[in-house]
N, CA, C and O of each residue as an XYZ file, in Angstrom:
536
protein
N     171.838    174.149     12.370
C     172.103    172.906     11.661
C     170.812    172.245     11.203
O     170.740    171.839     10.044
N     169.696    172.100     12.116
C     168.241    171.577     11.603
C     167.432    172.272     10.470
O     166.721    171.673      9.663
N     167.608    173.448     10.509
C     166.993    174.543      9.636
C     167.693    174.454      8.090
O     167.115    174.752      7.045
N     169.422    173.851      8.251
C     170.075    174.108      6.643
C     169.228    172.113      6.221
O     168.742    171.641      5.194
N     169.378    171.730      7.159
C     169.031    170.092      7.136
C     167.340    170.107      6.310
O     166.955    169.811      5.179
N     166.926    170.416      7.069
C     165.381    170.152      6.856
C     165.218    171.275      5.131
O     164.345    171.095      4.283
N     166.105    172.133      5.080
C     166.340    172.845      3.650
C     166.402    172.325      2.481
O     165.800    172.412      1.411
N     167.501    171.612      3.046
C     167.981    170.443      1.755
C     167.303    169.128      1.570
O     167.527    168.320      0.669
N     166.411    169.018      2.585
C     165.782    167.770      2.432
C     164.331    168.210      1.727
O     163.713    167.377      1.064
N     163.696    169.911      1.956
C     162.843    170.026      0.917
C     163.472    170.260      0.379
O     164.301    169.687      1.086
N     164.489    170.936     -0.971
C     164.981    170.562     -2.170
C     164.435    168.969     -2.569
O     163.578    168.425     -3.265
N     165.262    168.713     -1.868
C     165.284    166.827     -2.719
C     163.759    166.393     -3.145
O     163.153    165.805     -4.041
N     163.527    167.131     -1.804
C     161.634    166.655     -2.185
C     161.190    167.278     -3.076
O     160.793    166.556     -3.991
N     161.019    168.762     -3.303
C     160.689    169.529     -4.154
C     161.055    168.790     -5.679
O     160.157    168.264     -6.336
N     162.656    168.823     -6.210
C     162.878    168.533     -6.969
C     163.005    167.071     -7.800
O     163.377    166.863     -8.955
N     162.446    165.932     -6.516
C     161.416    164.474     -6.979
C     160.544    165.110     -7.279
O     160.467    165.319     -8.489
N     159.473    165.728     -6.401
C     158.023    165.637     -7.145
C     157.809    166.639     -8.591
O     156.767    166.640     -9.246
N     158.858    167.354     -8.870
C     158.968    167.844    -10.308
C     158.830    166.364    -10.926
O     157.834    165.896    -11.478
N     159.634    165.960    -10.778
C     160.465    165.034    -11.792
C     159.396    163.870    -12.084
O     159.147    163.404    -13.196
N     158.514    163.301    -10.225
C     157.429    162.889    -10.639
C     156.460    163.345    -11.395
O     156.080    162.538    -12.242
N     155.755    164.693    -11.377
C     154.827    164.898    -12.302
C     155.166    164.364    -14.113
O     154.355    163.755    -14.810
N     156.631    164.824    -14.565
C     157.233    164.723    -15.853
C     156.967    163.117    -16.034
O     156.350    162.591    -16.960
N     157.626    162.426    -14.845
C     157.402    161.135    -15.547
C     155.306    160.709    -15.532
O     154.917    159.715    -16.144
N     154.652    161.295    -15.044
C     153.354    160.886    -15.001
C     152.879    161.425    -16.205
O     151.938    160.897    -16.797
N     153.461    162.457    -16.632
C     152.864    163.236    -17.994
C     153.786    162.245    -19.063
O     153.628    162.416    -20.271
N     154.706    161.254    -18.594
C     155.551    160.841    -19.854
C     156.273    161.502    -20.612
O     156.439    161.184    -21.790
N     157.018    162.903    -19.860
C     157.674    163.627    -20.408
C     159.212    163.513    -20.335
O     160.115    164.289    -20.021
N     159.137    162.080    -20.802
C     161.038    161.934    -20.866
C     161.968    162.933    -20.891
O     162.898    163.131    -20.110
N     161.567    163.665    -22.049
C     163.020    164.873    -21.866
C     162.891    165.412    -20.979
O     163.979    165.476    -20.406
N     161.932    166.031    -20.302
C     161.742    166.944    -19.206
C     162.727    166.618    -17.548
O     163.361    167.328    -16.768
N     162.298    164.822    -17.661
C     163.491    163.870    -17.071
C     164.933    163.789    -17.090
O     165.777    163.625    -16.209
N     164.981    163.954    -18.369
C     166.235    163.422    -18.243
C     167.312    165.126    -18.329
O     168.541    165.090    -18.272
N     166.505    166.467    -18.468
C     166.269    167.604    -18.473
C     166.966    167.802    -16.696
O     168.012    168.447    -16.615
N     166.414    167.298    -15.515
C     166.501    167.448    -14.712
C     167.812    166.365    -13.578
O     167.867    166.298    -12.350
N     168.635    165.713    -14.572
C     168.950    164.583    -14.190
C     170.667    165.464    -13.408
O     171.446    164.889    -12.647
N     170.743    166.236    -13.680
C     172.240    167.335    -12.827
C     171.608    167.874    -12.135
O     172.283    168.063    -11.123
N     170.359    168.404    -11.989
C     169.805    168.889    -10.626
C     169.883    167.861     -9.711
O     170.372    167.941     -8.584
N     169.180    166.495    -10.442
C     168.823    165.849     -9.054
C     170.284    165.092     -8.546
O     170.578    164.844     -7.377
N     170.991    164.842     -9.588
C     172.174    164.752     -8.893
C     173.166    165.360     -7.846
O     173.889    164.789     -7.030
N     172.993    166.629     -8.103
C     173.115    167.868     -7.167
C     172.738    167.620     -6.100
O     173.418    167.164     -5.181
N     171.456    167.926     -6.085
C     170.095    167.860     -4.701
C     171.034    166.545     -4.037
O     171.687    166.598     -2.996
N     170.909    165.500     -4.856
C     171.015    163.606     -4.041
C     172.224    163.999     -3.505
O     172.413    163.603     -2.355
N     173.342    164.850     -4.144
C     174.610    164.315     -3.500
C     174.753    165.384     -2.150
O     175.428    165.133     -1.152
N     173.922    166.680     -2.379
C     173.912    167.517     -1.258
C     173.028    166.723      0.269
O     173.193    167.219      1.384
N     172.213    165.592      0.076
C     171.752    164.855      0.498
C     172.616    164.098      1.108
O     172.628    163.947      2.329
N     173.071    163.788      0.649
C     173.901    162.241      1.208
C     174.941    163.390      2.088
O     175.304    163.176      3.244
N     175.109    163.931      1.742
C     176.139    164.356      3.025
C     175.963    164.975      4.102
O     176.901    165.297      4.831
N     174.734    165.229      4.354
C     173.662    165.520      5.599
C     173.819    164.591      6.625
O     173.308    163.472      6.650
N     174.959    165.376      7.961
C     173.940    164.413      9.733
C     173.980    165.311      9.914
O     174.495    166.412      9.718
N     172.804    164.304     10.728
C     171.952    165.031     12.067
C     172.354    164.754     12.967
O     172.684    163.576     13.103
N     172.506    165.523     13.862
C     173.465    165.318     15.135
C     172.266    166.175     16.053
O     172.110    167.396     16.043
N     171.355    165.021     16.959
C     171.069    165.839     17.960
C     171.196    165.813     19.313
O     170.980    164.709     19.812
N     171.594    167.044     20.358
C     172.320    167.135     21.320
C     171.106    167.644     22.436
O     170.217    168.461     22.197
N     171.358    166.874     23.786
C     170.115    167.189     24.411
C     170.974    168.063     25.615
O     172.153    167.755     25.794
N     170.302    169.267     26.516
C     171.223    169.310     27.510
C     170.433    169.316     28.254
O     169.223    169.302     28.030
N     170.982    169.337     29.307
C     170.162    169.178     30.770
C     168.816    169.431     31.096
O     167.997    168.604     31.497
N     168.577    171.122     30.814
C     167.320    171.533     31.322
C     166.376    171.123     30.059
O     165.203    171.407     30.303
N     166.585    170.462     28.621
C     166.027    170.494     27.658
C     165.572    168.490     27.552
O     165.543    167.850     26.501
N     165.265    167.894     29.040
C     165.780    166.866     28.927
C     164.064    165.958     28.475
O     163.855    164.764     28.264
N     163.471    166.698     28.470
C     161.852    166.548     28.241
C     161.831    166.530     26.873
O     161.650    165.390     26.446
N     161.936    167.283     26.112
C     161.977    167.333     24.814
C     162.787    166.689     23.930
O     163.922    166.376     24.288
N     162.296    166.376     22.559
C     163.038    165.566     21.761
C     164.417    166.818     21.353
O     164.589    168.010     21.607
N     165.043    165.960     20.749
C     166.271    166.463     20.884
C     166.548    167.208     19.312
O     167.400    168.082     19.158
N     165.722    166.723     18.267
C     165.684    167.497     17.049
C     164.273    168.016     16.911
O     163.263    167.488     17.376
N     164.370    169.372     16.046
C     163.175    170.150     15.665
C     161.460    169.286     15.461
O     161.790    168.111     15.620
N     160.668    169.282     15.331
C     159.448    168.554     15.019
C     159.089    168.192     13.504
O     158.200    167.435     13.114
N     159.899    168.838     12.842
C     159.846    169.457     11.507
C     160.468    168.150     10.707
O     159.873    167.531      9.824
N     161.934    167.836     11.260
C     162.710    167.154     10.690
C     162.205    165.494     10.531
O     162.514    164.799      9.564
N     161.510    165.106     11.494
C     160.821    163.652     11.116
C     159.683    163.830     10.263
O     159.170    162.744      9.994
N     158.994    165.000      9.642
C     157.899    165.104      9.005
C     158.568    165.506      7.456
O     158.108    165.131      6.378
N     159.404    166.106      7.598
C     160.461    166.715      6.107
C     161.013    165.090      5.724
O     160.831    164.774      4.548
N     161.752    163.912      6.732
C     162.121    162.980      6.579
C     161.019    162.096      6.034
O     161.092    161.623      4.899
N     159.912    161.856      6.914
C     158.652    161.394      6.042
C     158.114    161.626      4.726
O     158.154    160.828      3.789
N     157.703    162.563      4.726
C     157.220    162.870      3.409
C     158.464    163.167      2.179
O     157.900    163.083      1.088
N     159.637    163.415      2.034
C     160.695    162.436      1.304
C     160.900    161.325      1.081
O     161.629    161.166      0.102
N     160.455    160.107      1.744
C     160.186    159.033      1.829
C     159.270    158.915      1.111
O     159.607    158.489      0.006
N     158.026    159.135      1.248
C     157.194    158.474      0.395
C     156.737    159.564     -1.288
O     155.781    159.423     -2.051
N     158.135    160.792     -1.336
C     158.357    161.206     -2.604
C     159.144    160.239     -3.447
O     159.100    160.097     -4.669
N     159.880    159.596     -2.547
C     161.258    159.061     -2.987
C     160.032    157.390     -3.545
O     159.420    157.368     -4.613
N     160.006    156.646     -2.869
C     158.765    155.518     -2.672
C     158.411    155.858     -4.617
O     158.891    155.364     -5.638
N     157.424    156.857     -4.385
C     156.603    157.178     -5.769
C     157.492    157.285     -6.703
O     157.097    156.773     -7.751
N     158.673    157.800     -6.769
C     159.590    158.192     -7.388
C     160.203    157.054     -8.396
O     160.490    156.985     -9.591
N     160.249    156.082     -7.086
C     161.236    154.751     -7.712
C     159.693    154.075     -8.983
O     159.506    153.956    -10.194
N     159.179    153.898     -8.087
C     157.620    153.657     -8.800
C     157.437    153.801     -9.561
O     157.042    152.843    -10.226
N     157.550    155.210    -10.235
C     156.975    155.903    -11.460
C     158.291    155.530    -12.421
O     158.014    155.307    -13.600
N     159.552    155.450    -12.071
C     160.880    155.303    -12.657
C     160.566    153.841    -13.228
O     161.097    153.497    -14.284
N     159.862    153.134    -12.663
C     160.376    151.714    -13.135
C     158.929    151.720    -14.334
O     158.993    151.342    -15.503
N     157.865    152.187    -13.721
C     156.603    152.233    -15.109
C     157.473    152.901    -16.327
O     157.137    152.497    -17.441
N     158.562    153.880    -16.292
C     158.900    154.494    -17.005
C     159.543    153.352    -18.173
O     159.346    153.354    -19.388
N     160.143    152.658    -17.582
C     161.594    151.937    -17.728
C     161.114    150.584    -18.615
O     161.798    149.934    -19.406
N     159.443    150.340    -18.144
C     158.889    149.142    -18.731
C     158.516    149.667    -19.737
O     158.650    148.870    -20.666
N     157.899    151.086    -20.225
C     156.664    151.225    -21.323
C     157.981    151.832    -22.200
O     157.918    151.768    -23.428
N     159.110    152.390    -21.586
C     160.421    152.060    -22.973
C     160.784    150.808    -23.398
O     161.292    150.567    -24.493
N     160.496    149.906    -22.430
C     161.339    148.603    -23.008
C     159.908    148.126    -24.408
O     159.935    147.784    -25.590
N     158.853    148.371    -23.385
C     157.700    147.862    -24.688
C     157.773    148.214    -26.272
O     157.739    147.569    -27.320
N     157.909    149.787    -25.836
C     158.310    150.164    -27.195
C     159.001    149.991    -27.940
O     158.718    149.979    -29.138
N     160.306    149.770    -27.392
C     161.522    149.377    -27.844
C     161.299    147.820    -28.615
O     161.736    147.673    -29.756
N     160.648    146.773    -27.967
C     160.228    145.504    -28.656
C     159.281    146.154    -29.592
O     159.830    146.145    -30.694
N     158.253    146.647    -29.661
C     157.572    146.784    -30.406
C     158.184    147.271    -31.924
O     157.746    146.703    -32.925
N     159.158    148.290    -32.052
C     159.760    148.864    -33.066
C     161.138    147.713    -33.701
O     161.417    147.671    -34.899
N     161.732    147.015    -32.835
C     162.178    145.988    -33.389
C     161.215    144.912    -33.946
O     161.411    144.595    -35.120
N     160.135    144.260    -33.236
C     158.951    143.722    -33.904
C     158.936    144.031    -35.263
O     159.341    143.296    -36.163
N     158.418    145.232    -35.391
C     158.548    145.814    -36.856
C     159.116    145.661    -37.577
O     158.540    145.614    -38.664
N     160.500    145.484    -37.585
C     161.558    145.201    -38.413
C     161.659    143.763    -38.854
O     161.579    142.705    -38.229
N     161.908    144.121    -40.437
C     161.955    142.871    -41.019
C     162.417    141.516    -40.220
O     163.010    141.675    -39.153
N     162.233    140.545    -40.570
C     163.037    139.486    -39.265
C     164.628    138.823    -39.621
O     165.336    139.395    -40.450
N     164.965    137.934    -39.118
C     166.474    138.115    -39.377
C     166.826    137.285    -40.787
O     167.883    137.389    -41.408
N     165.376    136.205    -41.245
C     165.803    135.210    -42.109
C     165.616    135.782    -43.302
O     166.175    135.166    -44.210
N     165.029    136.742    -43.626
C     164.190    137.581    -44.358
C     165.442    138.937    -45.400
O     165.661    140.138    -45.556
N     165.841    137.702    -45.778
C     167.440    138.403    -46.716
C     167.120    139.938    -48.002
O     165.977    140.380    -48.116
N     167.735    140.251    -48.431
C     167.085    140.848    -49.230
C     168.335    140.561    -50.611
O     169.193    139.678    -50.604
N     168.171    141.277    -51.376
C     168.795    140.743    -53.312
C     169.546    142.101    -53.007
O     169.754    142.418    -54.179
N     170.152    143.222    -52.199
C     171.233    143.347    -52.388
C     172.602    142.929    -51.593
O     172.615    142.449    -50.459
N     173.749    143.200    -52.398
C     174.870    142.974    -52.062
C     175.924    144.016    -50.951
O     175.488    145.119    -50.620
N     176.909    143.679    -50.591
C     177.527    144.495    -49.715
C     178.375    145.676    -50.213
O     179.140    146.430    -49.612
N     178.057    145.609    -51.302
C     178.381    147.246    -52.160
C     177.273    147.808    -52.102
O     177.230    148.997    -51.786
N     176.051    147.061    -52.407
C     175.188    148.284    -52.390
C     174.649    147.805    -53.616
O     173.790    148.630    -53.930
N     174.699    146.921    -54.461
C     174.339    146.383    -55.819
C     173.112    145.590    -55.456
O     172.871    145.248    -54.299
N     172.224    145.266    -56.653
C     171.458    144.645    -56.946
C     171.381    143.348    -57.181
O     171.466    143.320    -58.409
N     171.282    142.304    -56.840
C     171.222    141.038    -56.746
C     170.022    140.441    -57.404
O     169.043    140.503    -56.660
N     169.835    140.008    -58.298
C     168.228    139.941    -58.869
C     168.374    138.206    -57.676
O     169.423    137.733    -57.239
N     166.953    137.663    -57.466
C     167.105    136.340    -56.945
C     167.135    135.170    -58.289
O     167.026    135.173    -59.515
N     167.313    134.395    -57.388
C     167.584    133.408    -58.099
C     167.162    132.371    -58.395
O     167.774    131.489    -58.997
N     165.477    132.328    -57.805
C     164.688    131.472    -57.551
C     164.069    131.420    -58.950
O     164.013    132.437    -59.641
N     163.493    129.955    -59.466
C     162.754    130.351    -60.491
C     161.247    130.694    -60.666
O     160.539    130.017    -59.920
N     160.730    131.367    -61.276
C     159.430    131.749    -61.321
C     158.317    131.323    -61.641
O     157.198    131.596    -61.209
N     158.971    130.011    -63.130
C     157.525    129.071    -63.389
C     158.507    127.922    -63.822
O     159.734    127.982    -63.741
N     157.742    126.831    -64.312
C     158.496    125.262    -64.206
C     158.759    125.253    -65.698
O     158.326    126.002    -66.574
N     159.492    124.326    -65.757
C     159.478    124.289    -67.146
C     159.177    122.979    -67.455
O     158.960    122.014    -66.722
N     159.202    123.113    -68.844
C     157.972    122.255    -69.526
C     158.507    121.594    -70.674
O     158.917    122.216    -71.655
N     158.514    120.396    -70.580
C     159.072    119.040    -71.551
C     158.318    117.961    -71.885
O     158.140    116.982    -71.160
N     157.716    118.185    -73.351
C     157.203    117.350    -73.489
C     157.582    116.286    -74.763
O     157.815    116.372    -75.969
N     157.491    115.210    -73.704
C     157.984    113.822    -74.595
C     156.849    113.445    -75.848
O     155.643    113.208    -75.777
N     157.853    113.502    -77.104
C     157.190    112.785    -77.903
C     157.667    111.306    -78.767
O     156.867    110.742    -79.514
């Protein structure tokens, strides 16, 4: 049971720190590329106990492998970096995302065609006109 445990818990790890490098290189697709694996991995995760059983003559020793609090650790602080790098991700889209609306004309900023698709010349006039009294 410790050996399939501590298995699946490197998966999960393994397949964060993929996912971290992609997001450090800014390789969105590569992300979102991997997003049924890690769903996979997470949900094979979540259904993991540990159940450890001590018996008598074994009463000195911890009761799970040595392995499994160090596989649990260092998932932790994959997972830690993980969220980390997810949320830098999440800001330098939103930036962009303002930035490319920025760009765009603004909302008061009409233009001379119509909702067919026609040409609207404006309607403003161009020079004053001129009357002179005699």
């Amino acid at each position: 049971m410790t050996d399939q445990t501590i298995a699946v818990i490197e998966n999960a790890n393994a397949l964060l720190e993929e996912e971290n490098v992609f997001l450090q290189e800014g390789n969105i697709p590569a992300v979102v590329a991997l997003l049924r694996r890690k769903e996979a991995v997470l949900a094979q995760l979540s259904t993991v106990t540990i159940q450890c059983r001590k018996t008598l003559k074994d009463s000195g020793k911890p009761c799970c492998s040595e392995e499994l609090p160090l596989a649990t650790e260092k998932l932790n602080r994959t997972i830690e970096n993980n969220r980390t790098l997810l949320q830098q991700a999440m800001i330098a889209q939103k930036h962009i995302v303002q930035l490319l609306t920025a760009s765009l004309s603004p909302p008061g900023n009409k233009t001379h065609y119509g909702k067919d698709g026609s040409y609207n010349a404006p309607r403003s006039t161009t020079g004053s006109a001129y009357r002179k009294n005699i």
